[in-house]
C-alpha positions in Angstrom: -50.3 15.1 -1.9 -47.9 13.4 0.5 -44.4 14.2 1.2 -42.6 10.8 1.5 -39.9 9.9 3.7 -38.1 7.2 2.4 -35.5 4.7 3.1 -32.0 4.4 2.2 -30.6 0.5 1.7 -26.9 0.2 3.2 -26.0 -2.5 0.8 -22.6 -3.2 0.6 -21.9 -1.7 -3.0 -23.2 1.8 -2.2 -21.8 5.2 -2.4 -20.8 6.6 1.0 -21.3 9.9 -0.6 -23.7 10.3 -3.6 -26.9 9.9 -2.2 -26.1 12.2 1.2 -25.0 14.9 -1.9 -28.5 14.7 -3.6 -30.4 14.8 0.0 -28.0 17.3 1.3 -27.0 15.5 4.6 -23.8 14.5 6.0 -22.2 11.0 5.1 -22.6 8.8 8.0 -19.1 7.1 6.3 -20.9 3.4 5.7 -22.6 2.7 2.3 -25.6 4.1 1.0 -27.2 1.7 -1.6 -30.5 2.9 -2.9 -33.2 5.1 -1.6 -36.9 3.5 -2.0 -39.8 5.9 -2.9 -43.2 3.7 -3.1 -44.9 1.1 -1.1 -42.6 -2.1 -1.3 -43.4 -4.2 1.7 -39.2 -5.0 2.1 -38.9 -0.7 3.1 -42.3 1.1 1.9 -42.3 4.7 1.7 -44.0 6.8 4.8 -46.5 9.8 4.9 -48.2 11.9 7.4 -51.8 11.8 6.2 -53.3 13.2 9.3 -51.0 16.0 8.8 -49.8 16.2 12.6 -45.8 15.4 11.5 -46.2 12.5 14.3 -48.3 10.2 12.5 -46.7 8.5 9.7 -48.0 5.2 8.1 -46.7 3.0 5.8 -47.9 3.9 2.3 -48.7 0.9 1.3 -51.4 1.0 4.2 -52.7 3.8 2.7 -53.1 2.3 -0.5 -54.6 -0.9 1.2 -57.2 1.2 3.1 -58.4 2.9 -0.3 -57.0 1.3 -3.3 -59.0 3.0 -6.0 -58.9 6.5 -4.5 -54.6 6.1 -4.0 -53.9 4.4 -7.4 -57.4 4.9 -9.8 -59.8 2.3 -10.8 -57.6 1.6 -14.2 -54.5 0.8 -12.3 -56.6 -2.2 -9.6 -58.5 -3.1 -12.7 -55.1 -4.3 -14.3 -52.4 -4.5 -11.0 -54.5 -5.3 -8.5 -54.7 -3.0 -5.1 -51.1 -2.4 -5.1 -48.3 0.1 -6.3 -46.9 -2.0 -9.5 -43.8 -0.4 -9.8 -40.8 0.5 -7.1 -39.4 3.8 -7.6 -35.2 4.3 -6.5 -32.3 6.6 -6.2 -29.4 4.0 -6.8 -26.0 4.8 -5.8 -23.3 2.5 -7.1 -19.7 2.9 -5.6 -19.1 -0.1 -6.7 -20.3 -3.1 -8.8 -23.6 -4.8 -8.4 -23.8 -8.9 -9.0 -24.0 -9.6 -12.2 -27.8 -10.8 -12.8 -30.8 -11.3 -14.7 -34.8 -11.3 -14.6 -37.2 -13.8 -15.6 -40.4 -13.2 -17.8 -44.0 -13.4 -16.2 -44.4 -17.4 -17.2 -41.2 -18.1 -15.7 -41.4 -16.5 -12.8 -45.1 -17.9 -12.1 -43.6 -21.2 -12.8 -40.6 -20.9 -10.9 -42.5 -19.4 -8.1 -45.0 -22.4 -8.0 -42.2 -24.8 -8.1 -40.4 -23.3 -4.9 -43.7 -23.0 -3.3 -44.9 -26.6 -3.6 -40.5 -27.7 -2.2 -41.3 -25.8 0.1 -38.6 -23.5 0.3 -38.7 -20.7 2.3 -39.2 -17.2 1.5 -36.1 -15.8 2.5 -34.0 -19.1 2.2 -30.7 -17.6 0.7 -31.1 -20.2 -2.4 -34.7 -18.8 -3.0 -34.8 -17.6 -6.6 -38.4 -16.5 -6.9 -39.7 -14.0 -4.1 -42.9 -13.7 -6.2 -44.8 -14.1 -9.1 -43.8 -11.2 -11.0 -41.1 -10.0 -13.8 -39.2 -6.6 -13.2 -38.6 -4.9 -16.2 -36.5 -2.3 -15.2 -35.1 1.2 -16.2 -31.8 3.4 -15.2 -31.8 6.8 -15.7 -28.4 8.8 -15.4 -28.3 11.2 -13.0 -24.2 11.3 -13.0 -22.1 9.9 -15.1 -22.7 6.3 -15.2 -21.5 2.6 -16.4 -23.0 -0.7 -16.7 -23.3 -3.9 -18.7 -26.1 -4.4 -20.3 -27.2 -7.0 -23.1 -24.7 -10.0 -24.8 -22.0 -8.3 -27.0 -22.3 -9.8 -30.8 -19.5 -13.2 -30.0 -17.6 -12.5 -33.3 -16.9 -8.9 -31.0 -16.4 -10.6 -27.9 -13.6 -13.5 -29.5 -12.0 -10.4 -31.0 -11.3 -9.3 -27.1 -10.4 -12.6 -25.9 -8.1 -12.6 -28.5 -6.5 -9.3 -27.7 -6.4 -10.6 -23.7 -4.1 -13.3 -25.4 -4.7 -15.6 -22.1 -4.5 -19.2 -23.1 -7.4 -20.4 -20.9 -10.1 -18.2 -22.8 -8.8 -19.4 -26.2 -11.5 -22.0 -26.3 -14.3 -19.7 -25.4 -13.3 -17.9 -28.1 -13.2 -21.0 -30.8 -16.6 -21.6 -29.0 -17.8 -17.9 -30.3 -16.6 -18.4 -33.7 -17.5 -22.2 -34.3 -21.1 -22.7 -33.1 -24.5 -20.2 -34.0 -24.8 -17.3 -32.0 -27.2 -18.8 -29.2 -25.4 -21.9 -28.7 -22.0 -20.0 -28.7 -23.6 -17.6 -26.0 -25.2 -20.6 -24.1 -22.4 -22.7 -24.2 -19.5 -20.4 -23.6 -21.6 -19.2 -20.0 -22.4 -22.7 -19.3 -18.9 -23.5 -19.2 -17.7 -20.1 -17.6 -20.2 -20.5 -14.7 -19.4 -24.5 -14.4 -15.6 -24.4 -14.4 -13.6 -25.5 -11.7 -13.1 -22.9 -8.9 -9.5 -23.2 -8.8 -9.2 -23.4 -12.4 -11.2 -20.3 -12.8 -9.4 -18.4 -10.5 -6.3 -18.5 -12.3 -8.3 -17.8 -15.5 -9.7 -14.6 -13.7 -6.4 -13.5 -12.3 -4.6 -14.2 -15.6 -7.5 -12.0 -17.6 -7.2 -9.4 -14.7 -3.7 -8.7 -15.8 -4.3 -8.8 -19.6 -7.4 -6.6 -19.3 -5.3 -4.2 -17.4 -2.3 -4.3 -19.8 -4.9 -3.4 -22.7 -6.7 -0.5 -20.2 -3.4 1.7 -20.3 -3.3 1.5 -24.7 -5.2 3.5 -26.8 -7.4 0.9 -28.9 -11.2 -0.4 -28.8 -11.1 -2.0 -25.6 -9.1 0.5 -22.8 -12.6 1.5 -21.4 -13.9 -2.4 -21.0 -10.8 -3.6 -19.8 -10.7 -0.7 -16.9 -13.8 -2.2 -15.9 -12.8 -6.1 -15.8 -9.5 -5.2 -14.0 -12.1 -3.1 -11.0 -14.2 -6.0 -11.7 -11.4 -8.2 -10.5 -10.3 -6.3 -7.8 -13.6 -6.3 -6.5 -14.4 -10.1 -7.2 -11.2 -12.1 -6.8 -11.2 -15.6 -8.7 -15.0 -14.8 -9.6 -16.2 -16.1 -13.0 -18.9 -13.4 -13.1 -15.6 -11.4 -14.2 -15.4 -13.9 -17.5 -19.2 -13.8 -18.1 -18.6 -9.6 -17.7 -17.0 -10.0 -20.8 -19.5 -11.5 -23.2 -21.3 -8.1 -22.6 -21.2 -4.6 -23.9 -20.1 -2.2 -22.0 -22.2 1.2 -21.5 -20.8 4.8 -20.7 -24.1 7.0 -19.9 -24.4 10.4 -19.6 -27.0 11.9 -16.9 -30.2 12.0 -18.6 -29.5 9.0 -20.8 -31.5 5.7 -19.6 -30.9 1.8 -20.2 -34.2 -0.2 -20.3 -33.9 -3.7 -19.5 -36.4 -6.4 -19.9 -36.6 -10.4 -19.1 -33.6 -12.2 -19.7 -31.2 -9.4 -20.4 -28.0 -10.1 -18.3 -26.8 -7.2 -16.7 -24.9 -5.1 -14.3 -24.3 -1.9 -12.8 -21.0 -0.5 -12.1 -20.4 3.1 -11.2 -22.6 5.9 -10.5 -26.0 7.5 -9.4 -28.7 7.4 -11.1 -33.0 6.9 -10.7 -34.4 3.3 -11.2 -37.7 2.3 -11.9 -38.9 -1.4 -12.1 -41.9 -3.7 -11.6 -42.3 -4.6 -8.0 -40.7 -7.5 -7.7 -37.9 -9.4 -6.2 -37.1 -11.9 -8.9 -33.1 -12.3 -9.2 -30.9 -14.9 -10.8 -27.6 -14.1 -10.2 -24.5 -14.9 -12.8 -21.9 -14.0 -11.0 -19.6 -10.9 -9.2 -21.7 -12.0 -6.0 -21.2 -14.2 -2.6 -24.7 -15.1 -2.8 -26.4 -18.2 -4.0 -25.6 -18.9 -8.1 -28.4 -21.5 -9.6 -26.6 -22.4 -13.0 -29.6 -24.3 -14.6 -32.3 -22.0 -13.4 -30.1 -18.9 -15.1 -29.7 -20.8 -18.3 -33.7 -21.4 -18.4 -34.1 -17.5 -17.8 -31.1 -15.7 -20.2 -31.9 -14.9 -23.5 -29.2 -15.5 -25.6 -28.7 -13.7 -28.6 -27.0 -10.6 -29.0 -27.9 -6.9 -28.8 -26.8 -3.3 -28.9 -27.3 -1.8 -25.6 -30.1 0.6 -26.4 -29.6 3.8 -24.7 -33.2 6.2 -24.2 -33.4 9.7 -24.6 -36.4 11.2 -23.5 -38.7 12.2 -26.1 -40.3 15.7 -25.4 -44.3 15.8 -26.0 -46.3 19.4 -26.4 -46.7 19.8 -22.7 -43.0 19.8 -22.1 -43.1 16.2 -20.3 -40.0 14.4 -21.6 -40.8 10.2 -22.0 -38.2 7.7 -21.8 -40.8 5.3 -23.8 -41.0 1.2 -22.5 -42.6 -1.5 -23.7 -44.1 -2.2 -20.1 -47.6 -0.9 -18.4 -46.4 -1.2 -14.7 -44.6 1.7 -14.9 -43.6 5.1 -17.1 -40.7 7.6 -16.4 -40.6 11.1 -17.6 -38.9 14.2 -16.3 -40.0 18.2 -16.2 -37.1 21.0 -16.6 -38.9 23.6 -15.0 -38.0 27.3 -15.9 -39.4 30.3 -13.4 -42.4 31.2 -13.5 -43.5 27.9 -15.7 -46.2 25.8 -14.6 -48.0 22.6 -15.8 -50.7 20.2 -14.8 -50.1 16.9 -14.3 -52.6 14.4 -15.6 -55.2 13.3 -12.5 -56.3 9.0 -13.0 -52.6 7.3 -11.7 -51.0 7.2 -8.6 -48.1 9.2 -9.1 -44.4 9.8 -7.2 -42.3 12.9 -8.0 -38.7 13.6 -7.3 -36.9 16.6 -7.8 -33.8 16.3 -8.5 -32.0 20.1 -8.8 -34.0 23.2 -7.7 -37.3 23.3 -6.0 -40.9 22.4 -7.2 -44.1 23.8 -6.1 -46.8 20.9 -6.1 -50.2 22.8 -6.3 -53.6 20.9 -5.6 -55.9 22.2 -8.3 -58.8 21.9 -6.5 -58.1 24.5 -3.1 -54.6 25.3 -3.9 -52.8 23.7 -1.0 -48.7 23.5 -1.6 -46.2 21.2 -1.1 -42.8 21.8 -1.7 -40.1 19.9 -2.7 -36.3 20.8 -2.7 -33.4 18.2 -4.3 -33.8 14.6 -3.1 -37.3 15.5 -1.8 -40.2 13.0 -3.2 -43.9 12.7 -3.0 -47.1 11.0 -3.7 -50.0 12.2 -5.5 -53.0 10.2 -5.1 -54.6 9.3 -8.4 -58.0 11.4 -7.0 -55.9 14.3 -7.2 -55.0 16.9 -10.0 -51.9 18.7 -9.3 -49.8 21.6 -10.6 -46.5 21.7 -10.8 -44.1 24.3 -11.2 -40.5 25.2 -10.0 -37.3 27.5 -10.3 -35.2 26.3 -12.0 -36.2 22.7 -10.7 -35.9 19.2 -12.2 -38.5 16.6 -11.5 -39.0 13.4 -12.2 -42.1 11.8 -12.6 -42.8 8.0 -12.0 -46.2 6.3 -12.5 -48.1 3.9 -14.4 -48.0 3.1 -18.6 -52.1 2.4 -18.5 
């Protein structure tokens, strides 16, 4: 077992507060993004091996000098010698770009394509970082909203027709004229392709409709509260248009959002734990400075429409509750541990655990050496190793691999 000291991502967006509250240290008064538990080479995790408290490596090191001791023959068989998923505390004090993530074949393909242009890795128009797709899960931890998935456009030229802003009237024909995935298509096309100026009166004209309709009682108050902070965040941005050909989504902590390739999506307010394949691979729509590629986003989006799907964890006869995904690079599941109650966690996986409320005990099963863990405290358990876990009155989430 490793305690892991992790870092915390100052991205612009972040709470200056939440994830100080979970660790229990001051705010420093500048943002604090996301805190990264695993061994991402952009900010991997650290532990003390040698157990001196002066000698801490990267853990992805760790996991290079033994890879099937760290992660378990079944995880290199099908990953490779390396982590395959990135676990985060996300902290969102205020929206995140508007994006989506391409499937394995595109991302191979649109990694090859960069690679033989030779663009650089960390050229600001660089779409794909890797080779990899990064399915990706939210967890609650606090109260917490989003967007998530292409609203049904009968539902969405309902709301443009309650905005009553002259300038969306066509998207809305659009949504009611043509088949849902050429509606979809065409209506982001032309949001994303419109001109600037053009747009920017469309987003500050929305802006004010949107807030007009937040302050009513009626089907869209909580939506339009988020385009207007949308708007007041991004100024003239068409992301703020494209926010609106998607649902909405109030979570409540424990309640999860799974989103797979070529679901558009962002995050909006609140804290919560992530999990995702370790990758990089973002196309941006909008609600962002950063680089926008229109045609590679229209080759990645899937458009058709969908209920955002919100997970509750399903409770199995150990008392591990699943949030169940279709993916094998990672699986999320969280322990409510009473006092006095303990249970052992399956050895074969490389495995991280958080605790989120309370304090867990980790207890090697082999010679009974302890670790433990208070809120915001993580660690690693090598897939060689079978552990116990118990706690008072301690919540703990448990991140590792689907295979």
């Amino acid at each position: 077992m490793d305690r892991l000291v992790n870092t915390v991502r100052p991205y612009a967006w972040g709470s200056t507060t939440a994830i100080p509250a979970l660790l229990g240290t001051a705010p420093t008064g500048e943002p604090q993004a996301e805190l990264w538990m695993g061994a991402h080479p952009g900010a991997p995790s650290r532990v003390d091996r040698g157990g001196s408290g002066e000698d801490l490596r990267p853990l992805s090191d760790v996991i290079a000098a033994d890879p099937e001791g760290e992660l378990g023959a079944r995880a290199v068989r099908r990953f490779g010698p390396r982590l395959p998923f990135l676990f985060k505390v996300l902290a969102a004090g205020s929206p995140l770009s508007l994006q989506v993530h391409p499937d394995l074949a595109r991302a191979a393909a649109g990694h090859a394509a960069e690679e033989a242009r030779g663009v650089p890795l960390d050229a600001p128009h660089r779409n794909y970082k890797d080779t990899d797709h990064k399915p990706e899960l939210l967890c609650a931890l606090t109260p917490f909203e989003g967007l998530c998935g292409f609203r049904a456009p009968g539902e969405t030229a309902a709301l443009l027709a309650a905005l009553d802003v002259d300038s969306l009237k066509p998207y809305a024909d659009l949504l009611h004229a043509r088949p849902e995935a050429d509606a979809l298509r065409e209506v982001l096309t032309a949001v994303l392709t419109a001109d600037p100026g053009e747009m920017a009166r469309t987003v500050t004209e929305a802006a004010a409709a949107a807030e007009r309709l937040s302050a009513q009682e009626g089907p869209y108050r909580d939506a339009c509260t988020a385009y207007v902070s949308l708007a007041r965040h991004y100024p003239g941005d068409p992301g703020v248009i494209a926010a609106m050909l998607l649902n909405h989504v109030r979570l409540q902590p424990g309640e999860a959002l799974y989103l797979g390739a070529g679901v558009p999506h962002a995050y909006l307010d609140g804290l919560g734990v992530e999990i995702m394949a370790n990758s990089d691979n973002v196309l941006r729509c909008g609600l962002t400075p950063k680089h926008v590629d229109v045609p590679e986003l229209l080759r990645v989006v899937r458009f058709e429409s969908t209920a955002a799907a919100v997970l509750r964890p399903e409770a199995d006869a150990g008392g591990e509750e699943v949030y169940a995904t279709p993916v094998e690079e990672f699986r999320l599941s969280r322990f409510d541990l009473a006092p006095g109650a303990t249970t052992t966690l399956p050895a074969g996986t490389p495995q991280i655990l958080l605790c989120t409320s309370g304090t867990a005990v980790l207890r090697t099963a082999d010679d009974g050496q302890e670790l433990r863990l208070r809120q915001g405290e993580s660690a690693f358990v090598r897939a060689a190793e079978s552990v116990v876990l118990a706690g008072d009155d301690a919540r703990v989430f448990r991140a590792t691999v689907a295979v």
